[in-house]
ROMIPA-804667 format. One line per field, with one value per residue (C-alpha): chain; x, y, z. Coordinates in steps of 0.02 Angstrom, whole numbers, always signed. Example, Ala and Ser with C-alpha at 12.3 -4.5 7.8 and 13.67 -1.06 7.14 Angstrom:
residues 2
cadena <- [A, A]
east <- [+615, +684]
north <- [-225, -53]
up <- [+390, +357]
//
This chain:
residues 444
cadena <- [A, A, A, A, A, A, A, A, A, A, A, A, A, A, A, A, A, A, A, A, A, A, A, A, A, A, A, A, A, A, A, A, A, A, A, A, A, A, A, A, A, A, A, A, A, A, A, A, A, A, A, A, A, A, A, A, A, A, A, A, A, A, A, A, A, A, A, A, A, A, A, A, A, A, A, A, A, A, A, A, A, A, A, A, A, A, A, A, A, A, A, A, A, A, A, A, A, A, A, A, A, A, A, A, A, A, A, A, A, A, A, A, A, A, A, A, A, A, A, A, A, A, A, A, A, A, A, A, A, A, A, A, A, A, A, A, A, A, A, A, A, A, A, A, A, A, A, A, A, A, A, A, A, A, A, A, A, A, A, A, A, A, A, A, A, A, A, A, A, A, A, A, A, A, A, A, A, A, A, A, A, A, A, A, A, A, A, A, A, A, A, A, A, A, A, A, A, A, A, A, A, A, A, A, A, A, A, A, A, A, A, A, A, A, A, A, A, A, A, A, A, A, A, A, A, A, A, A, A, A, A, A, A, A, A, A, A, A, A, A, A, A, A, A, A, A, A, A, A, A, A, A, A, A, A, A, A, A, A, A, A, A, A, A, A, A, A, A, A, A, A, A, A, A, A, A, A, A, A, A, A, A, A, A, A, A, A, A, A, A, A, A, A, A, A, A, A, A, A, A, A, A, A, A, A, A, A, A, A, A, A, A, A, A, A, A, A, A, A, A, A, A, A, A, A, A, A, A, A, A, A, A, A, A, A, A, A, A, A, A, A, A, A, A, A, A, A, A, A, A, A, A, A, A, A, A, A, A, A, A, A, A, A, A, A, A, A, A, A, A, A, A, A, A, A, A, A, A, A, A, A, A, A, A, A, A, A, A, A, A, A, A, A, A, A, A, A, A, A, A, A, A, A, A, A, A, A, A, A, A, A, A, A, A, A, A, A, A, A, A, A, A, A, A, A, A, A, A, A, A, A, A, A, A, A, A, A, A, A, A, A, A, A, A]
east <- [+2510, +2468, +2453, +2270, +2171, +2032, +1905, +1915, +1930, +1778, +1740, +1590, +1485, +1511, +1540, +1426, +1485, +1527, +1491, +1585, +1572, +1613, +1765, +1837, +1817, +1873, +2029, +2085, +2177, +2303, +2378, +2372, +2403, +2560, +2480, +2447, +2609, +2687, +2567, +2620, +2822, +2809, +2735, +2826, +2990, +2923, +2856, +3034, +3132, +3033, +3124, +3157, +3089, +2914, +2888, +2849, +2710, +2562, +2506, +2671, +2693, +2538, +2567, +2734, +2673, +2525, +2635, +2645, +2475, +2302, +2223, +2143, +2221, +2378, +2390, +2341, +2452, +2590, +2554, +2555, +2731, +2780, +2703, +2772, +2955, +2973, +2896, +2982, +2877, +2917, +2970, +3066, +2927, +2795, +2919, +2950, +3106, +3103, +2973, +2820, +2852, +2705, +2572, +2484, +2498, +2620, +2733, +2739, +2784, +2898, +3003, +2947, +2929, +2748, +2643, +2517, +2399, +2517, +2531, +2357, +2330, +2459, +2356, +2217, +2281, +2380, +2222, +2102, +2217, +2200, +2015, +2011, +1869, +1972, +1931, +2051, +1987, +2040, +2004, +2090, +2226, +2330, +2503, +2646, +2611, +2440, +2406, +2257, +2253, +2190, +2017, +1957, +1817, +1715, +1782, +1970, +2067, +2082, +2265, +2279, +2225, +2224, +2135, +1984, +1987, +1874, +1905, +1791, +1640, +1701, +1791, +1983, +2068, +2250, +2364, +2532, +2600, +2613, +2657, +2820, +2887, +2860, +2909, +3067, +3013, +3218, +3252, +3074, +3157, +3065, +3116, +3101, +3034, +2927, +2759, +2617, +2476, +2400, +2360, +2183, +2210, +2039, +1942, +1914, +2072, +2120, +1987, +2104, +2191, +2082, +1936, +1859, +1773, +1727, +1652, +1586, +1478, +1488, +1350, +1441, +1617, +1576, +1525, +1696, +1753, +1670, +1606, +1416, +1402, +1558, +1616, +1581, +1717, +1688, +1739, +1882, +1956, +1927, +1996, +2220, +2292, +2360, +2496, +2511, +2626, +2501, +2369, +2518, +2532, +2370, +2412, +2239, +2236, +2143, +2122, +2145, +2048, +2045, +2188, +2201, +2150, +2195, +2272, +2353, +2532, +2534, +2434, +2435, +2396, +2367, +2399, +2353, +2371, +2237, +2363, +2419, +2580, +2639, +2666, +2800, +2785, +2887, +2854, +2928, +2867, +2894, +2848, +2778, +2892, +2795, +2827, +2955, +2959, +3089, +3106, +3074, +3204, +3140, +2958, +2889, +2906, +2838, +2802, +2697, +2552, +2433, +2438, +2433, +2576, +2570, +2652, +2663, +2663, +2740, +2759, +2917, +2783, +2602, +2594, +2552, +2622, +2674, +2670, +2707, +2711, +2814, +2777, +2860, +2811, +2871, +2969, +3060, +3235, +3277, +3312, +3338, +3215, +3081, +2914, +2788, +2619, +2533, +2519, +2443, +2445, +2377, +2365, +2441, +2345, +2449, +2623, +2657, +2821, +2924, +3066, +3004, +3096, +3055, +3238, +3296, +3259, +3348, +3296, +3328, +3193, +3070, +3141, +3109, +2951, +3009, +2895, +2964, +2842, +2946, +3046, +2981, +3077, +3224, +3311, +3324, +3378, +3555, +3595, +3423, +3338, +3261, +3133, +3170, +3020, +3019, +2922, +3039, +2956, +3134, +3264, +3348, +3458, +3438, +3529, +3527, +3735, +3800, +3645, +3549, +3369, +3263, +3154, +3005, +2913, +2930, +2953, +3127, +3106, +3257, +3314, +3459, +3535, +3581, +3765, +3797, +3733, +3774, +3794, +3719, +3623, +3617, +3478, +3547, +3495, +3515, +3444, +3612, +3792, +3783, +3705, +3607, +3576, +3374, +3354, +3475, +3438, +3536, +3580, +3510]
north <- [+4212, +4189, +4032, +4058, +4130, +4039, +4173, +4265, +4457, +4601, +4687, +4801, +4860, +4735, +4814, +4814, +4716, +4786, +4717, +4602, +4738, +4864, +4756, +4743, +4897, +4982, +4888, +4797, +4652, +4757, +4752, +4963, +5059, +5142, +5304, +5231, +5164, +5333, +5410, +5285, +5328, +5496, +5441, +5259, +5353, +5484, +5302, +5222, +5388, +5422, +5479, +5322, +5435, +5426, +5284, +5352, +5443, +5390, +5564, +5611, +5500, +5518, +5707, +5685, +5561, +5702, +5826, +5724, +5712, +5695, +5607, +5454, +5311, +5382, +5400, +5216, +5158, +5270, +5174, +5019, +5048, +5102, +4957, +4834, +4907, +4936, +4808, +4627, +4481, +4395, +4225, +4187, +4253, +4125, +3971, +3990, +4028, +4196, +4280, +4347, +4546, +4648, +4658, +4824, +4952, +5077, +4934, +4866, +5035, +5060, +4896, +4857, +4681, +4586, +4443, +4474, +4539, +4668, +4732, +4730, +4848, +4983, +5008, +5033, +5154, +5249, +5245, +5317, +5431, +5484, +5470, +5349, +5217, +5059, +4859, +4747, +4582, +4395, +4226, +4072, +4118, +3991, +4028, +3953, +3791, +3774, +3603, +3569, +3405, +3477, +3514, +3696, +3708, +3830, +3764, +3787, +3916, +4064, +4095, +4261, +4470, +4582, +4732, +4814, +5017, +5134, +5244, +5334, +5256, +5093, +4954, +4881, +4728, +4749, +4629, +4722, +4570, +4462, +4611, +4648, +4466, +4289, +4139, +4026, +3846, +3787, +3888, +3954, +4125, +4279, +4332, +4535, +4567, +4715, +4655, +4773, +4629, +4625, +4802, +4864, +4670, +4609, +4501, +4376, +4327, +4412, +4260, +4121, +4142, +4224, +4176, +4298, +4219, +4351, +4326, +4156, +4246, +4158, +4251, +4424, +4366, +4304, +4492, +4536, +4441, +4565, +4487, +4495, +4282, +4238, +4065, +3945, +3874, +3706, +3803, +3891, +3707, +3658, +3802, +3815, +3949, +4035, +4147, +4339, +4285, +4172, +4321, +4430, +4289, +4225, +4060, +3943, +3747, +3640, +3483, +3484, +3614, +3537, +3594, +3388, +3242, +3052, +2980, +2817, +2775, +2913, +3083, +3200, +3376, +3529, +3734, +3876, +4060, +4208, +4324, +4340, +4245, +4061, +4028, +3887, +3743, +3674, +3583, +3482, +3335, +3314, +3153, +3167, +3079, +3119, +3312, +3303, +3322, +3222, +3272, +3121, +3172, +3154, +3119, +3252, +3287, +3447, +3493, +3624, +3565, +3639, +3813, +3750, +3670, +3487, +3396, +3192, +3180, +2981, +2942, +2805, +2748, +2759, +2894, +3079, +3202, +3404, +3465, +3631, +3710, +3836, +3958, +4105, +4176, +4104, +4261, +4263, +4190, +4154, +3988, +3995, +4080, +4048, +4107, +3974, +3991, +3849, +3700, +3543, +3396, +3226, +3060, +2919, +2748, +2632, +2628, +2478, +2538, +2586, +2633, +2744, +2903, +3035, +3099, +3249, +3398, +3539, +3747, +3725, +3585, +3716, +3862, +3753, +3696, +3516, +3363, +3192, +3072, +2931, +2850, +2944, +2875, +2939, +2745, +2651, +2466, +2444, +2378, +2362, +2454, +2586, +2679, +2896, +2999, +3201, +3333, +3518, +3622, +3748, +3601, +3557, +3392, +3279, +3145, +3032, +3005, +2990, +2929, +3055, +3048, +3059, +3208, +3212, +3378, +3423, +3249, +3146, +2962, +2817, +2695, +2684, +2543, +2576, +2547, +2442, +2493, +2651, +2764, +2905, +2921, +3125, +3200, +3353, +3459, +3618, +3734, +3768, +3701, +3734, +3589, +3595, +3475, +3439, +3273, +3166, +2969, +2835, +2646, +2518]
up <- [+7277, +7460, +7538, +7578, +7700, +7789, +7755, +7606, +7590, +7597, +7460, +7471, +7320, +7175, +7014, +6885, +6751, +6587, +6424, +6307, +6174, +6287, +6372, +6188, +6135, +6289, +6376, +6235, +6310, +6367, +6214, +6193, +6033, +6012, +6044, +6238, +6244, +6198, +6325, +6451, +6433, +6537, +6690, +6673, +6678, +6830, +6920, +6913, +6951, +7097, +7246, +7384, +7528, +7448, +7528, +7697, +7631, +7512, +7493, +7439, +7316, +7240, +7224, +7158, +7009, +6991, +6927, +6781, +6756, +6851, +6725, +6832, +6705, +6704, +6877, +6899, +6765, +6884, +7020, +6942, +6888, +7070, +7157, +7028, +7027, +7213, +7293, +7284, +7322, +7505, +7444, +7608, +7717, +7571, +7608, +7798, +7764, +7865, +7972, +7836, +7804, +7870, +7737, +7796, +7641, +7756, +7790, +7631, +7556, +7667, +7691, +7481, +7535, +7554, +7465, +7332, +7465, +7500, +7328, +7318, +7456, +7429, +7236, +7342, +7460, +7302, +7210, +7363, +7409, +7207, +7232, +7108, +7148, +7184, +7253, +7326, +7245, +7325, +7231, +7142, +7028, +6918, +6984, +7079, +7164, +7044, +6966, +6833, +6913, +7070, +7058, +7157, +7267, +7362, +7507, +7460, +7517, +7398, +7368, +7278, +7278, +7148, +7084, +7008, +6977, +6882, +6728, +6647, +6739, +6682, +6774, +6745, +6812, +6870, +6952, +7031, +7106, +6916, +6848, +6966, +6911, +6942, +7004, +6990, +7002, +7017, +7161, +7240, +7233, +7148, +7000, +6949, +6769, +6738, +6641, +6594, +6510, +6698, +6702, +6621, +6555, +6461, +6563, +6462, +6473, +6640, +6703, +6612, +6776, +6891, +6957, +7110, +7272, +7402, +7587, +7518, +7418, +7245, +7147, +7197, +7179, +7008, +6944, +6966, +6831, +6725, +6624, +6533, +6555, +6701, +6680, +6851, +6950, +6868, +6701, +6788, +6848, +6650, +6568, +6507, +6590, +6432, +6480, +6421, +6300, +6233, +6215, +6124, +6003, +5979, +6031, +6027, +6077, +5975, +5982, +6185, +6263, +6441, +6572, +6620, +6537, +6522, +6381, +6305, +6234, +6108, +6082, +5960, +5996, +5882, +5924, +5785, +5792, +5787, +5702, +5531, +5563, +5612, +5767, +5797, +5948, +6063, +6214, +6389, +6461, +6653, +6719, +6932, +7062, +7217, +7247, +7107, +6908, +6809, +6626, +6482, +6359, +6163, +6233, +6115, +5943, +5839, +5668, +5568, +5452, +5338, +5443, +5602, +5742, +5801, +5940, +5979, +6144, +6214, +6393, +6424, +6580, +6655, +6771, +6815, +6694, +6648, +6479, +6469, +6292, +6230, +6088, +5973, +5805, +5658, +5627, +5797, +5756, +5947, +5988, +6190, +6316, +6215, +6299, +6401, +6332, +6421, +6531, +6547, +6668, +6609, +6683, +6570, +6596, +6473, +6357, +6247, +6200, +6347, +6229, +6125, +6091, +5951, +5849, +5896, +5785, +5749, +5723, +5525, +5508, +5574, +5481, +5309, +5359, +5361, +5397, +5443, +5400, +5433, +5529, +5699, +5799, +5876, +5932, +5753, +5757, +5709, +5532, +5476, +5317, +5370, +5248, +5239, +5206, +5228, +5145, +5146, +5006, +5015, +5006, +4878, +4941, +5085, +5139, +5282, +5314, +5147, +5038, +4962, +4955, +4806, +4763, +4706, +4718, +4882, +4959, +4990, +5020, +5017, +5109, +5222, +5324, +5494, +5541, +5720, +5872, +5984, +5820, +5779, +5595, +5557, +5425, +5341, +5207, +5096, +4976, +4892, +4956, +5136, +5250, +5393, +5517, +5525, +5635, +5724, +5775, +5849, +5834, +5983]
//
């Protein structure tokens, strides 16, 4: 997460790619079996404990995290640990707002404080001193400060460094720096929080947010992606950054497979999962003032359909836009700190109906699998007959205030009248004699 440098960094001896079968069958998206993750416990635990004055010396540390084991992957997977845990990222040295921390490896080890290059570097050194064969990668990466509306070129600067190491005669894509934390768009300050997707990650998805360029040497860089067909830049600048989260979930887009786009008054935009299990949707619109993001409150509005999530998207205004999408499984019963799985920015040409707000909707209307068919929208006119229609195939009573709806099957349709303006009209329902509140509108 550098700024950029003007020329990008040397790396000798491209790797040979490795196969798509082999990639599969061999790093496994990160996503280890148990059995790896019990294996990785011992030298996790010897990684965090390890002794502060090991930071003087690579060679100590890498004998001290030996006499755990000297298998090469654990070794790495050690030093990943190490790197991520004790080095914190040099967000006031990034925003100018102190002199930039040396980013040799001996410095960084020592004063744990550098930029992604930094991290980068002390893996390498770890891993040499190891004898592990190691690269120190540079490239584009989708991270802070990266917009889908700005298109990369070869002539950009690259902005990031991470890794490539070999196991077994086969080659591994790590990233220390995402893995020690990330990020805090509020504040610009780095946050700490230990993630292990980036290390031995697949790199077919490890290139959703990396994309190598190398000593402006495209046709090189590119075999770094390791990959048996690597996607172009062009593809890169196309392509949704799907977070890790998004991998653990199986989070897919559908209907909009482009990081930016343009659109008209209303979309409608459609998610599914890979797993075995629903995935539920929720998402944020944030509308561009110059360098700052205002959020359009009740601009988006999510249901689940036929195995599958769906989201309205309706700007108040033309403009630039951020929609960032937010994603759990169905299972999950958390309703705060749910996980980002993706981002888009879109440019929004036209909007008929500057008023337009979706009703608010509450967890229960996703844990019963409702779906408001009508009225979506959020702003009703006051005393005006308003026509109720919702599908909940677990409810047993619905009413809109005090009129019930009538139930047929699984739908509930009626019609209520509106009471004068600035009141609120609440949607409740229940599968026995407790209610629960599933949408909430408003009188204008």
């Amino acid at each position: 997460m550098d700024r950029g440098n003007s020329k990008p960094e040397t790396v000798n001896d491209p790797a040979k790619p490795i196969s798509q079968k082999d990639t599969n069958e061999a790093s496994n998206t990160n996503q280890n079996s148990a059995k790896e993750q019990n294996d990785y416990q011992k030298i996790d635990q010897h990684a965090r404990k390890a002794p502060s004055h090991l930071r003087n010396s690579a060679g100590d540390l890498v004998a001290y995290l030996s006499s755990v084991s000297k298998d090469p992957r654990m070794l790495a997977r050690g030093f990943f640990v190490w790197s991520s845990e004790n080095i914190e990222y040099d967000a006031d040295g990034y925003f100018g707002r102190a002199e930039k921390a040396p980013n040799d490896p001996e410095s960084v080890m020592k004063n744990g404080r550098s930029v992604c290059g930094g991290y980068a570097r002390v893996f390498e050194l770890l891993c040499s001193k190891a004898g592990i064969p190691v690269k120190k990668l540079s490239g584009f990466a989708k991270c802070y400060g990266y917009s889908p509306s700005k298109q990369l070129t070869l002539n950009s600067k690259t902005n990031h460094a991470w890794n490539a190491v070999q196991l077994e005669g086969q080659w591994y894509l790590v990233d220390c720096t995402i893995g020690s934390g990330h990020f805090d768009s509020e504040t610009n300050d780095f946050k700490k929080e230990f993630d292990d997707f980036y290390f031995l990650t697949d790199p077919k998805h490890f290139v959703s947010a990396h994309f190598p360029y190398m000593d402006n040497n495209l046709e090189e860089s590119q075999k770094w992606q390791l990959l048996s067909k690597p996607i172009s830049l062009e593809e890169f600048n196309k392509s949704i950054n799907y977070s890790p989260e998004a991998f653990k979930i199986g989070v897919q887009a559908v209907s909009h497979t482009t990081a930016y786009f343009e659109m008209k008054n209303e979309l409608q935009m459609t998610f599914k999962s890979h797993g075995k299990e629903d995935i539920t949707c929720i998402s944020r619109l944030m509308y561009k003032e110059g360098n700052w993001l205002k959020e359009q409150r009740n601009a988006t509005f999510g249901y689940h359909e036929n195995d599958v999530c769906k989201i309205l998207v309706h700007p108040q205004k033309p403009g630039m836009y951020e929609l960032t999408i937010y994603g759990k499984l169905a299972s999950d019963d958390r309703e705060e700190n749910i996980p980002q799985v993706l981002k888009y920015s879109f440019k929004c040409t036209e909007v008929t109906d500057e008023t337009h707000e979706y009703p608010r909707k509450y967890r229960p209307a996703f844990v019963e699998k409702c779906i408001l068919h009508e009225p979506r929208r959020g702003n009703l006119p006051s005393k005006t007959e308003i026509q109720f229609r919702i599908s909940a195939p677990h409810l047993q009573v619905i009413k809109v205030g005090g009129t019930s709806l009538m139930k047929q099957g699984t739908m509930f349709t009626g019609k209520v009248t509106t009471p004068e303006k600035g009141y609120q009209v609440n949607m409740y329902g229940t599968r026995g004699d407790e209610y629960s509140s599933l949408y909430n509108f408003y009188t204008v």
